[in-house]
C-alpha positions as CSV (number, residue, x, y, z in Angstrom):
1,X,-8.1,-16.0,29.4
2,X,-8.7,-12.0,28.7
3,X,-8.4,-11.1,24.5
4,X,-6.5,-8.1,23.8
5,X,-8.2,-6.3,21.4
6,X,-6.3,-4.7,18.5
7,X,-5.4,-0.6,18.5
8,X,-6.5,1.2,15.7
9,X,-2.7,1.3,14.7
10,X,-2.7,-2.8,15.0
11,X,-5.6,-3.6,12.8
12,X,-5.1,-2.5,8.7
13,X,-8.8,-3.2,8.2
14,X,-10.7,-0.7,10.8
15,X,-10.7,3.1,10.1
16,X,-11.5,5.8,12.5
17,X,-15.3,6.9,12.5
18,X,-15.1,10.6,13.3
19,X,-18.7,10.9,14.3
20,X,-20.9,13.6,15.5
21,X,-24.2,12.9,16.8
22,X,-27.0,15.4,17.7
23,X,-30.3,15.3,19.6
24,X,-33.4,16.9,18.0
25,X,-36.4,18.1,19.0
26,X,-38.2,17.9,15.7
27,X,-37.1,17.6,11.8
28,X,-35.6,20.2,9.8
29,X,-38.5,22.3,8.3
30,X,-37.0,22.0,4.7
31,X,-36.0,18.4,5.2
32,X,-36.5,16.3,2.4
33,X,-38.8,13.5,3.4
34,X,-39.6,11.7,0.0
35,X,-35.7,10.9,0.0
36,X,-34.1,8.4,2.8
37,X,-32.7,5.0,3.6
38,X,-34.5,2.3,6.0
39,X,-31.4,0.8,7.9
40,X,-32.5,-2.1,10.0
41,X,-29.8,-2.5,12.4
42,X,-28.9,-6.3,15.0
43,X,-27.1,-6.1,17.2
44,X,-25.5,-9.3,18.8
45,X,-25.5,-9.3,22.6
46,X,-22.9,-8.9,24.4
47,X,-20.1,-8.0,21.7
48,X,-19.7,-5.0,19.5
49,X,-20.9,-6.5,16.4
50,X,-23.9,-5.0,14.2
51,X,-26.0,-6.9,11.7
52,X,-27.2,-4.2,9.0
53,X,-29.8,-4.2,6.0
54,X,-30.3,-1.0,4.2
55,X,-33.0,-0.6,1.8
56,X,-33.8,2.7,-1.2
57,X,-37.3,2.2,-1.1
58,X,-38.3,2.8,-4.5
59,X,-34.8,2.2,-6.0
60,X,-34.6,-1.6,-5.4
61,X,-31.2,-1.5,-3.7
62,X,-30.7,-3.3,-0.9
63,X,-27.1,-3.4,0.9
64,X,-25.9,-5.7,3.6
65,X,-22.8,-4.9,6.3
66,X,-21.7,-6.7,9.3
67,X,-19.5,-4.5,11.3
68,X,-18.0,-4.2,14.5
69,X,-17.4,-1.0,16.5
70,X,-14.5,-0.5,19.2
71,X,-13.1,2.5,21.1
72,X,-9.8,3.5,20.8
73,X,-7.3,5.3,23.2
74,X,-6.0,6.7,20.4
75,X,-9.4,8.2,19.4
76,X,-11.2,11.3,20.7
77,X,-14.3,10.6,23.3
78,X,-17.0,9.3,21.4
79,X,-15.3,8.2,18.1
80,X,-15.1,4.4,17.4
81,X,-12.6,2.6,15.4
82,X,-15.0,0.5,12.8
83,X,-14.6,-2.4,10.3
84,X,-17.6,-3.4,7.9
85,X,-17.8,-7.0,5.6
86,X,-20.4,-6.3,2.7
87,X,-22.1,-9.1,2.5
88,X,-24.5,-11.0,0.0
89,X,-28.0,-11.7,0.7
90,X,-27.3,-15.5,1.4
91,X,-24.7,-14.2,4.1
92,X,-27.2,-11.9,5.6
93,X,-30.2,-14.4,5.8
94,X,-26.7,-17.1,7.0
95,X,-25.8,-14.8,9.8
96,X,-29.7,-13.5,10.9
97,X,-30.8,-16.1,12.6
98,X,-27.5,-16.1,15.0
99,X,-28.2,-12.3,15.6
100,X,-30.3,-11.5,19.3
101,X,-33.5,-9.5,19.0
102,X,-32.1,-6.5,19.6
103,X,-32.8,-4.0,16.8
104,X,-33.1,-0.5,15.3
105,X,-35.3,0.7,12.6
106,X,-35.0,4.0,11.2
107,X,-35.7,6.0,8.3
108,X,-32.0,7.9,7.4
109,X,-32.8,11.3,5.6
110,X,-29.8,12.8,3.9
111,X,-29.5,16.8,4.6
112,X,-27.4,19.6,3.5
113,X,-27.1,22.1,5.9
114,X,-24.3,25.2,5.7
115,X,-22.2,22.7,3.4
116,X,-21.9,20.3,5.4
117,X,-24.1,16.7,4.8
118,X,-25.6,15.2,7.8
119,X,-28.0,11.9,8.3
120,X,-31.3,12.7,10.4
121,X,-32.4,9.3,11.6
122,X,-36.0,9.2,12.4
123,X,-35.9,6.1,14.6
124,X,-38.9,3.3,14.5
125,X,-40.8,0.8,17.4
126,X,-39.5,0.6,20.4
127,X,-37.0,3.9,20.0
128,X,-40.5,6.1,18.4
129,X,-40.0,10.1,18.7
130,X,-36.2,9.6,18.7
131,X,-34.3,12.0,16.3
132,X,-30.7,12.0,15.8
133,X,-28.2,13.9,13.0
134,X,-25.2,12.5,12.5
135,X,-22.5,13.8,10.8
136,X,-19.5,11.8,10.1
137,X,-15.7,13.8,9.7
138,X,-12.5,13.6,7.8
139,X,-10.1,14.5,10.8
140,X,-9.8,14.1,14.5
141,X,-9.2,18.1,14.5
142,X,-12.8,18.3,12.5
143,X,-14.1,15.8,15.0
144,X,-13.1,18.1,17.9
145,X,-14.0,21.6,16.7
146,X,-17.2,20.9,14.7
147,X,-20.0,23.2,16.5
148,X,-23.6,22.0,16.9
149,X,-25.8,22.8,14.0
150,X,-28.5,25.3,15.2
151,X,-31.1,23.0,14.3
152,X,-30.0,20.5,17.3
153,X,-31.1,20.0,21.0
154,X,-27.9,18.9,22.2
155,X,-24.6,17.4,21.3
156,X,-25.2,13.3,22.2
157,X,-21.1,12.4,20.9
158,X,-20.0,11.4,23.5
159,X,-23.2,9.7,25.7
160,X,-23.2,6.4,25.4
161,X,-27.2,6.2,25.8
162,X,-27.1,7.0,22.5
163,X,-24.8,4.2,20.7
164,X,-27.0,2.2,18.4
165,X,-26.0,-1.1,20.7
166,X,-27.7,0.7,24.0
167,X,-30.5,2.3,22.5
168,X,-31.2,-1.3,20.7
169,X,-31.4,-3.0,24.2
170,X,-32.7,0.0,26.1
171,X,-36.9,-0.3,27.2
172,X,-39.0,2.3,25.6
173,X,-39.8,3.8,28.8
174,X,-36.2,4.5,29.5
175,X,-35.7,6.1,25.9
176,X,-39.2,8.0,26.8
177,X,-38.1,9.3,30.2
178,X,-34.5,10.2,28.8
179,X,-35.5,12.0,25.9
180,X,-37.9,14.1,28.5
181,X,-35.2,15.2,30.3
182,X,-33.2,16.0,28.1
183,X,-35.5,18.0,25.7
184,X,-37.8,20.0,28.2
């Protein structure tokens, strides 16, 4: 028996993530790197659900999500309908051990560019030398017309190599030889 997964329109809990994400070739030069969040991501194999544990070094914060991510027809290529569960730290450490091996580390630096605040995660282990901005907008019009910031390599929206679930599975020397091409 097939599910049928819920539309956006169906499901009162998920919201739209309008999401840009960019390549880059190296940090911004007046990046900030004494401020950031370490975001441990798991991702559960085979569905579209995501394990998270974000930690403010320094701050003794830690937060903990389990989400799930789906695409929408009624979304634009590359955005994701999403629903998050904050959970305790019992619920966490409940729910780790179900969780598959496949992870993402990364160091998430807040930066202000032209108005506009973006993430640059700086990506640990097995995904090393990867560098993404994201920038996450209000509308699907935003989503659409929002230009590349000159510090990026390429716009990344819409290929799926670069959805946290792929890029968790993916070897190292397939994230080595894909960031070669496309950033030379």
């Amino acid at each position: 028996m097939k599910t049928q997964l819920p539309s956006l329109t169906d499901n009162k809990y998920a919201r739209p993530e309008y999401e840009r994400r960019f390549l880059l070739k190296t940090l911004p030069a007046d990046l900030d790197e004494s401020q950031f969040v370490r975001i441990v991501d798991h991702y559960v194999k085979g569905t579209r659900l995501r394990l998270r544990r974000l930690e403010r070094p320094g701050a003794g914060i830690v937060e903990y999500k389990f989400a799930v991510k789906f695409a929408d027809a009624s979304l634009p290529n590359g955005c994701v309908a999403l629903t998050n569960l904050y959970l305790t730290e019992a619920e966490y450490d409940y729910l780790r051990p179900f969780v598959g091996a496949d992870s993402i580390v990364k160091r998430r630096y807040p930066y202000m560019h032209n108005g506009w605040l973006y993430g640059i995660d700086v990506f640990e282990g097995a995904q090393d030398g990867l560098i993404l901005a994201e920038i996450e907008l209000e509308t699907a019009d935003e989503f659409r017309g929002f230009p590349p910031p000159e510090f990026a390599a390429r716009d990344v929206t819409a290929d799926p190599f670069f959805t946290g679930g792929n890029l968790a599975m993916a070897p190292r020397s397939l994230i080595t030889a894909k960031l070669a091409e496309l950033l030379t």
